[in-house]
C-alpha positions, 0 to 999 in steps of 0.5 A: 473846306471840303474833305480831302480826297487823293488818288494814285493813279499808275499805269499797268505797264509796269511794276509800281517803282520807286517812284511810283510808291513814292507818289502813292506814299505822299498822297496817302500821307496827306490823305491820313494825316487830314481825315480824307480819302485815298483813291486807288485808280488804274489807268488801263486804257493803252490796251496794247501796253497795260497787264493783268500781271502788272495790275497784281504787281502794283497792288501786291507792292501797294499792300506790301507798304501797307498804303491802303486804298479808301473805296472802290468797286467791291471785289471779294469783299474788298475795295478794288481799284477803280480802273479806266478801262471801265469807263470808257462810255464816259470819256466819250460822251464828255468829248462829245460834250465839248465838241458841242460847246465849241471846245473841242472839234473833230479831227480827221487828219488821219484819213485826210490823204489831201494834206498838202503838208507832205508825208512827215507832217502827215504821218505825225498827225495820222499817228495823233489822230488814229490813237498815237497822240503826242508822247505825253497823249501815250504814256498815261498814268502818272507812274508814266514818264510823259514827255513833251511834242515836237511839232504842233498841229496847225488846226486844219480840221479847226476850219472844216465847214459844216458842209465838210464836216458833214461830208466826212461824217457821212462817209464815215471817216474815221476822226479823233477829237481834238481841244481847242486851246483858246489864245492867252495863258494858263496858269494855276498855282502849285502848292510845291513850285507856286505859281506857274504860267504857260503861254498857249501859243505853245500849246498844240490843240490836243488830241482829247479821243483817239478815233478808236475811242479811247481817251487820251491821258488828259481827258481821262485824268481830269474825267476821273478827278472830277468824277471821283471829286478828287481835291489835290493831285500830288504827282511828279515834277515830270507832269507839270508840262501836262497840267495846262491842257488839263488846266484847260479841259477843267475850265471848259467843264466848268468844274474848279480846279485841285490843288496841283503838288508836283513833287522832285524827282528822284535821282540815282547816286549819279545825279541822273534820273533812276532807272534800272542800271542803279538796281532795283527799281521795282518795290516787289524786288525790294521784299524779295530782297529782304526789306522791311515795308516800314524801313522802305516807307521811312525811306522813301518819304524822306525822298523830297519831304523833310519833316522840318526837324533832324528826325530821321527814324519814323513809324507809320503813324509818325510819319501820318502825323508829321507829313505836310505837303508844306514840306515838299523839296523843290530839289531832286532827291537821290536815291541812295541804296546804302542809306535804304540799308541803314533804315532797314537795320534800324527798324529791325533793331527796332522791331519787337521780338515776337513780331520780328520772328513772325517776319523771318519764320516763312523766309526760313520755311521757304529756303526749307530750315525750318521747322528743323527736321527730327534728329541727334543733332537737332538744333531744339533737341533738348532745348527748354521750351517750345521750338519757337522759343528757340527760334527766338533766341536765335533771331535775337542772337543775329539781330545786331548783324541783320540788316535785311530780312534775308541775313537771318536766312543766310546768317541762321543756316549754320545753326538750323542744319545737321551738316553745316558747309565749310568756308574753304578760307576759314579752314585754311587760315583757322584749322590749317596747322597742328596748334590750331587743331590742337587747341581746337582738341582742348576746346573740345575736352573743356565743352565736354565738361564745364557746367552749365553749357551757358555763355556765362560759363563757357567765356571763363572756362575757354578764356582759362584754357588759353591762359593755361596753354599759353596763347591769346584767347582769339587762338582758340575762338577762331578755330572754334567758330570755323568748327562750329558755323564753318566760317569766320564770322559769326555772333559772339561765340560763347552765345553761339556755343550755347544756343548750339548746345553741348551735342552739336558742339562736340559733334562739329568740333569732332568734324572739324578736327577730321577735315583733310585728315 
């Protein structure tokens, strides 16, 4: 069996989406797992819709997930994409390749303004013929969402004579290339839904070249795959309807057909198909938002792929090494952003220290806390060892309430400014009152004083100093917290004591005890 070879193929005309990645992740999967090759291909030929922008989008959300691409034009020393706009001399010469042997014939309709059909009919037929195609010709790129025609083209050009032919030739009419689907069926086997059979009695003869010389979706995909030797397209369920004409343009070439996976869709928690009012769809929205690449892979192969056990934590390489196109769901898998959540806090509790600093320290550079700025009240002032050292303590320190890579920026900020903001609540609910503010004064003298300002002693000494006046603990640490972070959560106290340290402490505390006085 030959070596096998993939590709994902999106179409410029968006973001790479949820879906999307997701495709490009079973393929890659498959790809690593048998020793073969990941084909990177950007199906750019619907000039009007495809973007720059929206190449570099899908390729920084590709890199973001870590879905590295095989080969392709060298760019910067790199393997580029392959894209399809630069092959446009090839898909015509293979149209015209079945024009020639009787697969195929011109189609003139657009210009026709003979057809006695009346204008609705023509009017579809014109948008086939000059470029429109069906809507499935339209969407290319199976990060598209192709749809299925309404209406059939009754042949018309199929009959022209040689004499009409050549009259239209001469005049320069201008013409698209149609394929002429044989009578009988297609079928082919699916490695997801098994064999699937469609009578050609309703399949239209498509449009293979528009008349202004772009191919359509179906021509240009199977083109690509057979030149680019590709052995399995693995792809969403909405393109099994494409697959017989494809399925067809196969046989005529004479080439044998790929393995066909088409793989559920994915759904929102609503049960309909996802979109943008479920939120984010987009994979870069994703990173921004503070997710870790490892926790969207993890999730998203989880979407329509079980791994035949309860296992649902996977590094990369595990993932690698349990994918099989075997285990492909045939049902829809809904997208759920509180279980997307979940993965993300798991694989940061996962995550070794020093590569989790690594991720959170341009978060905290970009949002302009770190590195902190010189001063009394510097949070490393003092401070033993470098200032990632410090860094370091305090991302271990919020690690087990972080579910995103962003909690460290908003749940760090207390700790990384000179000035922290007060929660207008807190303050009311903790500091309000003459006991609070006074035990807040007690806490204060025994933080003057216990040695050393460590957790290990501090938790005894405040627990004491509660005991001594007579009230719970929690009367003195609610007050503190608001005093030191400004709100009413925050990690352990005694440990966020100690990583403030003893200045910062007295000096917030003295703040705190000022507010509204």
């Amino acid at each position: 069996m030959s070596t096998p070879r993939l590709r994902f193929a999106p179409s410029p005309t968006g973001y790479l989406h949820v879906g999307g990645a997701r495709t490009a992740l079973f393929n890659w999967l498959y790809a690593r797992k048998t020793g073969g090759a990941f084909v990177l291909r950007i199906e750019d030929t619907d000039v009007e819709r495809s973007s720059a922008d929206m190449v570099t989008g899908i390729l920084d959300g590709m890199r973001w997930l870590g879905l590295d691409w095989d080969e392709g034009p060298e760019a910067g020393g790199a393997h580029g994409p392959y894209f399809q706009s630069q092959r446009l001399a090839r898909y015509r010469e293979l149209a015209e390749q079945l024009v020639r042997e009787g697969h195929a014939y011109y189609c003139y309709c657009g210009t026709d303004k003979e057809r006695p059909d009346g204008p609705a009919f023509a009017g579809d037929a014109r948008a086939a013929a000059s470029g429109g195609g069906s809507a499935a010709d339209r969407e290319g790129g199976e990060g598209g969402t192709p749809r299925g025609e309404s209406w059939t083209y009754d042949r018309r050009c199929s009959r022209l004579t040689p004499e009409e032919v050549a009259a239209r030739e001469a005049a320069g009419a201008p013409r698209a290339i149609r394929f002429r689907v044989p009578e009988g069926e297609t079928a082919f086997r699916d490695l997801v839904h098994g064999d699937i059979t469609f009578d050609n009695a309703h399949i239209e003869d498509f449009v293979a070249l528009r008349s202004d010389g772009h191919p359509t979706y179906h021509l240009s995909v199977v083109a690509d795959d057979i030149d680019m030797a590709i052995t399995h397209v693995v792809r969403g369920d909405d393109h099994i309807s494409n697959t017989p004409k494809q399925v067809l343009l196969y046989r005529a070439f004479g080439k044998p057909l790929p393995a066909f996976a088409h793989v559920p869709l994915i759904l929102g928690p609503d049960k309909r198909r996802l979109s943008k009012r479920h939120g984010a769809t987009s994979v870069t929205e994703y990173r921004r938002q503070g997710y870790l690449p490892e926790a969207m892979m993890n999730f998203l192969a989880l979407l329509g792929w079980s791994p035949g056990s309860d296992q649902e934590l996977f590094t990369r390489d595990e993932l690698v090494a349990a994918f099989s196109l075997e285990g492909i769901s045939l049902s829809n898998a809904v997208f759920n952003p509180e279980k997307l959540e979940w993965f993300s806090a798991q694989h940061i509790a996962r995550m070794p220290s020093p590569e989790l600093v690594r991720r959170v320290e341009p978060l905290l550079e970009e949002a302009g806390l770190w590195p902190v700025r010189p001063g009394p009240e510097s949070p490393v002032a003092g401070a033993p060892g470098p200032a990632i050292a410090w860094l370091a303590r305090l991302v271990e320190l919020l690690r087990p309430r972080a579910k995103r890579l962003t909690d460290f920026v908003e749940k760090g900020r207390p700790f990384l400014v000179e000035h922290i903001e007060y929660d207008a609540a807190a303050v009311q609910k903790y500091l309000s009152s003459p006991e609070a503010r006074a035990h807040l004064a007690a806490v204060g003298e025994a933080c003057a004083s216990v040695e050393p300002f460590a957790a290990a002693a501090l938790e005894p000494a405040i627990r004491a100093l509660a005991g001594s006046r007579g009230v719970k603990a929690g009367a003195l640490v609610h007050p503190t917290r608001v005093a030191v972070v400004g709100r009413a959560e925050s990690p352990g106290l005694f440990e966020v004591l100690e990583l403030l340290g003893r200045e910062r402490v007295l000096a917030r505390i003295g703040r705190a005890l000022r507010l509204g006085a």
